[in-house]
C-alpha positions in Angstrom: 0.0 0.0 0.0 2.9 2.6 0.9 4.6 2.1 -2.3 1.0 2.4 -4.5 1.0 5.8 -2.6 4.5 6.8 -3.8 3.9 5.4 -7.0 0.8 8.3 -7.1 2.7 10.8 -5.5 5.0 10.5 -7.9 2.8 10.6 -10.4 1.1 14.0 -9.4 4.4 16.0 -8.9 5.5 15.1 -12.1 2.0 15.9 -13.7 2.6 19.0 -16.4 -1.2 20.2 -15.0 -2.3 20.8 -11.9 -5.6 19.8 -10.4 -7.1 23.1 -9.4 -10.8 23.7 -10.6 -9.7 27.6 -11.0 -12.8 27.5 -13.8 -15.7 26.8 -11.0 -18.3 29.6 -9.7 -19.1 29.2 -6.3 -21.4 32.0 -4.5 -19.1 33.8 -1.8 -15.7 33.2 -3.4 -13.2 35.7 -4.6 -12.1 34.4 -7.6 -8.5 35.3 -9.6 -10.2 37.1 -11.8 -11.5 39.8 -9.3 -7.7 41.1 -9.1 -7.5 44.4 -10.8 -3.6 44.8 -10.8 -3.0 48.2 -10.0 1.3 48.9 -10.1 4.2 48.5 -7.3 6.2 51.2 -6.0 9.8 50.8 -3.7 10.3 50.3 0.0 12.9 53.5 0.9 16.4 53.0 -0.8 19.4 51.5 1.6 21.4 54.9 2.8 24.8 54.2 2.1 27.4 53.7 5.6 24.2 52.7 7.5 24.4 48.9 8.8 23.7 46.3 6.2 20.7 45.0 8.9 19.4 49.0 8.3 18.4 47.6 4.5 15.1 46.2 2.4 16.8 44.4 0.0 17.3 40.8 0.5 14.1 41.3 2.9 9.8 41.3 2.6 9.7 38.4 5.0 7.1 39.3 6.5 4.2 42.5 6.4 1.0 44.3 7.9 -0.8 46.6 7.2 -1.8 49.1 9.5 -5.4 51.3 8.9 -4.2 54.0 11.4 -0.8 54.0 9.9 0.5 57.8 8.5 -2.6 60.2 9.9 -1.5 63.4 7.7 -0.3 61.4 4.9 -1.6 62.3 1.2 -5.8 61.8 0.5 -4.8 60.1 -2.6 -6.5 56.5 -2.4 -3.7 54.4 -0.4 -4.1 55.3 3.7 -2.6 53.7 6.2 1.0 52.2 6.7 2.8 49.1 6.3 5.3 47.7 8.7 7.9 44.8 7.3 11.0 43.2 8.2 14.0 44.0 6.1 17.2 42.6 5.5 16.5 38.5 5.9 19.6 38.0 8.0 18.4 40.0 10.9 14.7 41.2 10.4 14.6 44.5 11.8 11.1 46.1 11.9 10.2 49.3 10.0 7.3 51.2 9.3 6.6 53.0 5.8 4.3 55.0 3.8 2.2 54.2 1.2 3.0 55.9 -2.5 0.7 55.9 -5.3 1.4 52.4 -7.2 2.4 52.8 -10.7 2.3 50.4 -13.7 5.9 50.8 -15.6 5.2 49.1 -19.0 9.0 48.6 -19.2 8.8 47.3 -15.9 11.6 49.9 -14.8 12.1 50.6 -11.1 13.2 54.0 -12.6 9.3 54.7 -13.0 8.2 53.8 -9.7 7.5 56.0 -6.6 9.4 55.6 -3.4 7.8 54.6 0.5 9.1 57.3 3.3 10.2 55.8 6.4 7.9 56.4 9.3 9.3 54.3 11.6 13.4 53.2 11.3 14.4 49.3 11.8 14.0 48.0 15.0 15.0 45.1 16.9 11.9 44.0 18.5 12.4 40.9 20.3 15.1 42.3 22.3 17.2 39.2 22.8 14.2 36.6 21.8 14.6 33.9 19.6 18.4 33.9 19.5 18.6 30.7 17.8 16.7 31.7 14.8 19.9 32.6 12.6 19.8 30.2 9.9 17.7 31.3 7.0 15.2 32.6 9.6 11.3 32.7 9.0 9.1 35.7 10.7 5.5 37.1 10.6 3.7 40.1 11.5 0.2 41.0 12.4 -1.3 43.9 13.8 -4.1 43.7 16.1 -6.8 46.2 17.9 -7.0 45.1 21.3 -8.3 42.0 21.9 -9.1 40.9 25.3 -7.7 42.7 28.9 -5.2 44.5 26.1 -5.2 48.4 26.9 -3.1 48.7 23.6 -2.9 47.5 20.0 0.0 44.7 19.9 2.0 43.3 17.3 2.4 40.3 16.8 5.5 38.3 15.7 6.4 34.2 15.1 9.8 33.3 14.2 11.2 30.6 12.8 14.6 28.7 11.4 15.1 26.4 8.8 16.7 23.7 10.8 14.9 24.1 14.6 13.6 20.7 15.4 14.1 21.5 19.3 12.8 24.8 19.3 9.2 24.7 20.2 8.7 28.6 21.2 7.8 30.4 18.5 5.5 33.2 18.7 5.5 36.7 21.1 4.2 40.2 20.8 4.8 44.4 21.3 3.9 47.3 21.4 3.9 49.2 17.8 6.0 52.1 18.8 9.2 50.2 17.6 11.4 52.9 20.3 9.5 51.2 23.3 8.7 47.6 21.6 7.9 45.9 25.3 8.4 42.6 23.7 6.2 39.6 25.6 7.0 35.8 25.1 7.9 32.8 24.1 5.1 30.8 23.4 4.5 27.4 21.4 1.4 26.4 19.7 -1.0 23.7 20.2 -1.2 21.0 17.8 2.0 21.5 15.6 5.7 21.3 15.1 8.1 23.9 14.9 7.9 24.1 11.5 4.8 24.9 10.1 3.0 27.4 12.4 5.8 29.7 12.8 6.1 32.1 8.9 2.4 34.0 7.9 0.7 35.3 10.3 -2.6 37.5 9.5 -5.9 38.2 10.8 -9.2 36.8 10.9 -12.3 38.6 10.3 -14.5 39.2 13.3 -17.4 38.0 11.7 -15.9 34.7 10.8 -14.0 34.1 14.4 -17.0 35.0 16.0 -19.2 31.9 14.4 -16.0 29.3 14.2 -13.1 30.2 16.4 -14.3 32.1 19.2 -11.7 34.2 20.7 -9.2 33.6 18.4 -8.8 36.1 15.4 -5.3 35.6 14.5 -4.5 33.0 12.2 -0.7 31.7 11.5 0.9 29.2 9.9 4.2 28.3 7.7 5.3 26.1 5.0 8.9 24.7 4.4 9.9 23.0 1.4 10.7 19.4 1.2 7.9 18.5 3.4 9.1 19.0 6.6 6.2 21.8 7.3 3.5 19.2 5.7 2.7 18.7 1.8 1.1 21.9 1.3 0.5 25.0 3.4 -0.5 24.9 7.0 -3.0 27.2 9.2 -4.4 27.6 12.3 -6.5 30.3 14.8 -5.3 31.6 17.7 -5.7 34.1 20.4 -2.4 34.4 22.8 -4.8 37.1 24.9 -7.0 34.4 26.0 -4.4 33.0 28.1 -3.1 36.0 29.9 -1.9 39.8 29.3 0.8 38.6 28.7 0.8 34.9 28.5 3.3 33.7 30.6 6.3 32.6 29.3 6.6 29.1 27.7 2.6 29.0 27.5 1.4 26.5 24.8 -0.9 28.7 23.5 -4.7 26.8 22.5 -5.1 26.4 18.9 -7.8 25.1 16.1 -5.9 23.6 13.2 -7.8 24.9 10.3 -5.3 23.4 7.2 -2.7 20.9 7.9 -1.6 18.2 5.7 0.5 15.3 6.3 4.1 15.9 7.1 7.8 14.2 7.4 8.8 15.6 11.0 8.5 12.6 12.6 9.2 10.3 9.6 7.6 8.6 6.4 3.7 9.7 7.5 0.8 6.7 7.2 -1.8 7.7 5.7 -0.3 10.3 3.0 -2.2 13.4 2.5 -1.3 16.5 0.1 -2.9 19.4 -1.5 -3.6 18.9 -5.1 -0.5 19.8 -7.3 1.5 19.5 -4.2 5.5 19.5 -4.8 8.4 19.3 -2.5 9.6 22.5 -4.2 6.7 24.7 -3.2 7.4 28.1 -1.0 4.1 29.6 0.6 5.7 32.8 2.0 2.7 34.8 2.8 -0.8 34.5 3.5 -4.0 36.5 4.2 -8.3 36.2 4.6 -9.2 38.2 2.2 -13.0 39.9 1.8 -14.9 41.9 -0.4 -18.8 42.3 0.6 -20.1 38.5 0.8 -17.3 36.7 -0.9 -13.8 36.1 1.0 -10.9 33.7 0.4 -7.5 32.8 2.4 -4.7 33.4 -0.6 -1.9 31.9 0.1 1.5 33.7 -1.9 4.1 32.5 -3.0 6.4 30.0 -5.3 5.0 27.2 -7.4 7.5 24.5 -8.6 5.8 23.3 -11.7 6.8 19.6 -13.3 9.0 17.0 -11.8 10.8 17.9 -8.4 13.8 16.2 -7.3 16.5 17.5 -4.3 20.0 18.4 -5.2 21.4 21.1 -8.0 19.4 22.9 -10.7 20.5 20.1 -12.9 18.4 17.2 -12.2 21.1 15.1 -13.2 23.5 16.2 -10.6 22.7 15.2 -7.4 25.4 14.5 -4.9 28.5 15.3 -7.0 27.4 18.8 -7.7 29.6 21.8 -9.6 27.4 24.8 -7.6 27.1 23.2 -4.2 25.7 26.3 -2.7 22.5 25.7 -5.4 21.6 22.6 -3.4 18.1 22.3 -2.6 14.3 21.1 -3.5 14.6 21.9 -7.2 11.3 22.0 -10.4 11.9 22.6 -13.7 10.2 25.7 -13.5 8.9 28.0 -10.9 6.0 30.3 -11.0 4.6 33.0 -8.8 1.5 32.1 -7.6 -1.7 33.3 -5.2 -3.4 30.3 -4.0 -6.8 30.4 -3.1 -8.5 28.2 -0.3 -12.3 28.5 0.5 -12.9 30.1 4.3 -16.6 27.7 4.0 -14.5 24.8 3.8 -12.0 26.3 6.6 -15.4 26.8 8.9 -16.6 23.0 8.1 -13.0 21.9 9.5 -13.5 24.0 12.7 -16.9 22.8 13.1 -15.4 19.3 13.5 -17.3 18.5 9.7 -14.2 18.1 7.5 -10.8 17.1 8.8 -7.8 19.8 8.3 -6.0 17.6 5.7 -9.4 17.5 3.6 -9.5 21.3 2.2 -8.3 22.0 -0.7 -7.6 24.8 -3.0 -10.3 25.9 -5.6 -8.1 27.9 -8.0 -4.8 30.0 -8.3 -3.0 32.8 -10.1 -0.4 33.2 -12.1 1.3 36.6 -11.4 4.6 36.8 -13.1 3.3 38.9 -15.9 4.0 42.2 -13.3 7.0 40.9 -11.2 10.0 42.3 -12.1 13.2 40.1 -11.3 11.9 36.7 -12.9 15.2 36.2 -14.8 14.7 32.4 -15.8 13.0 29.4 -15.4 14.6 28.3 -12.0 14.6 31.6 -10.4 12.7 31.0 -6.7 11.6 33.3 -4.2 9.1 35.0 -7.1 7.5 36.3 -3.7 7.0 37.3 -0.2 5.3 38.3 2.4 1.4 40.2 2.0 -0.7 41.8 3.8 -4.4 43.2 3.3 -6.3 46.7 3.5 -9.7 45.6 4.2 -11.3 48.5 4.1 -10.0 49.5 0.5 -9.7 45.8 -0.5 -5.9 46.7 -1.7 -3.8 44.0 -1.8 0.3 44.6 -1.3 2.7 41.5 -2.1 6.5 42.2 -1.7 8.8 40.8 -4.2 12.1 40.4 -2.8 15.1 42.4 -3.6 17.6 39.8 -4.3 21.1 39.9 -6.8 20.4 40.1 -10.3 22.0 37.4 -12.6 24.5 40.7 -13.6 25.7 40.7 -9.6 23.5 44.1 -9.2 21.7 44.6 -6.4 18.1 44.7 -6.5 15.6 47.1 -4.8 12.7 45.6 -3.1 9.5 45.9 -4.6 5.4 46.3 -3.4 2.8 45.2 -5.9 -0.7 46.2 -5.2 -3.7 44.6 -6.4 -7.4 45.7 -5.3 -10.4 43.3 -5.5 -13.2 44.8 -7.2 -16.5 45.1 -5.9 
């Protein structure tokens, strides 16, 4: 039976299509073709002399946006702030404007408009989390109150790509990123420390108040190779509900809304995936979005399309490789992709109707048409984090700033889609 499995997991990785029903109406879901793309513009530019940690590019981890953000900023459409993490070393915490988004048809950053810094980087966890140095993972979420809270908190999970004995994940602050007030560790119920611990975004009222009572933040992460679980992972939380602060090492209480099958404690029996699943998949952001009745959780990211195999971009050079440093969960090609999951089928999991491993994804979207450092097939990262205005319905998806394939360095970038009505 376990090698009939592999046989059709094999089978679907290698697929050329992927099984997505991205052509079906359903009443109450935002569909990809409700994005009205509407341009990007640049975090602010790296000053030169200032610490390489003082920097966007190489960053868009993680982002939120923030409705009160910039009070006597411009009346031109785009309120509110957004506060990020740059350089992915070290994850600072800034807070920026938001420009007017342009459309370059060139696709020139030349033609783009600029964020201001409101806020400068910030190290907010103040001595937290020093073992997440290794190609660290963090999320951001901004909250109103919630609870005994007197203040609005951030909120902040961290994460490593090796970090098997680190449990304590998650913490939060104040948003004045002078006087950050950081408050935790704390570990969630019902998953491993690696694959609650990258997205973090919030849950509409409304929804929590029928399904998840109390808990209106949802996180989650996804780490290739299936370590995380063979797809993207997600569950509700509300670290109030067990104290102002929690205390310290709290296992905070948790319903598992999406969580597939996974290898962190070995070959899994039974085998569950998402449809189109591959080992090569990054989900680096996530977010509930609405607009009026219809919602959707999206999911952002990088889609390895075709066969995946682990080793160098070659597929025939696995252990004896020219480019060492290129070792990884490799696809033929890669694609930047929203994917979109149903929040009816998310309410039917925490209603105890469908199990987590059950929901699937009705449909995605191909965005590489407006990104502007896809240099080749095998380029990853396409994406990062993204957050949601939902009073506007404006979307904003970073696309890292990485080194282009001439050694130049590349600014970071914010797209911005809004959903019509």
């Amino acid at each position: 039976m376990k090698d009939l499995k592999r046989v059709l997991f094999t089978l679907l990785v290698t697929a050329v299509f992927l099984c997505f029903t991205d052509t079906a109406v359903a009443t109450g879901r935002i569909m990809p073709e409700d994005f009205e793309y509407l341009g990007a513009f640049l975090v602010p530019q790296w000053i030169d002399g200032t610490p390489d940690a003082e920097s966007w590019e190489w960053g868009g981890m993680s982002m939120t946006y923030d409705p009160s953000g910039d009070p006597k900023g411009k009346k031109d459409g785009f309120p509110g702030s957004i506060y990020g993490t740059g350089h992915d070393v070290w994850n600072l915490v800034s807070e920026i404007d938001i420009p007017v988004p342009v459309i370059s048809p060139t696709r020139s950053i030349s033609d783009l408009n600029t964020a201001r810094t409101l806020q400068p980087f910030a190290d907010v966890k103040d001595g937290l989390f020093a073992w997440a140095e290794e190609m660290p993972r963090v999320g951001l979420e901004i909250l109103e109150p919630q609870g005994a809270q007197s203040s609005r908190k951030l909120y902040l999970c961290w994460g490593a790509h090796f970090q098997d004995e680190y449990f304590y994940t998650h913490m939060w602050c104040e948003t004045d990123l002078d006087d950050p007030r950081p408050a935790g560790a704390w570990r969630i119920e019902g998953i491993n420390p690696y694959n609650g611990n990258d997205y973090l975004f919030a849950i509409p009222s409304e929804w929590a108040d029928l399904y998840t009572p109390g808990m209106r933040l949802a996180t989650g992460r996804y780490r290739d190779g299936g370590w995380s679980g063979f797809g993207p992972t997600l569950a509700a939380i509300g670290p109030w509900n067990q104290g102002n602060p929690p205390p310290d090492g709290t296992t905070l209480q948790s319903v598992v809304l999406i969580k597939y099958s996974d290898y962190f404690e070995g070959e899994p029996e039974p085998w569950y995936q998402m449809n189109g699943y591959a080992h090569s998949d990054e989900w680096t952001g996530g977010a509930w979005l609405t607009a009026g009745d219809r919602s959707a959780v999206v999911f952002v990211g990088t889609k390895g399309m075709s066969e995946a195999w682990y080793g160098d971009t070659l597929r025939e050079c696995m252990d004896d490789c020219e480019f060492p440093y290129l070792r990884g969960w490799w696809s033929l090609y890669f694609e930047g992709w929203f994917l979109f999951y149903d929040t009816s089928d998310l309410a039917k999991v925490a209603q105890g109707v469908l199990e987590p491993y059950q929901v699937q994804p009705y449909a995605h979207l191909n965005v590489d048409d407006v990104l502007y450092y896809v240099h080749g097939k095998q380029e990853k990262y396409h994406l990062g984090a993204c957050c949601y205005d939902r009073a506007n319905r404006l979307f904003y998806v970073f696309e890292p700033g990485r080194e282009s394939p001439s050694g130049e360095s590349e600014r970071t970038i914010v797209h911005v889609w809004r959903i019509k009505e």
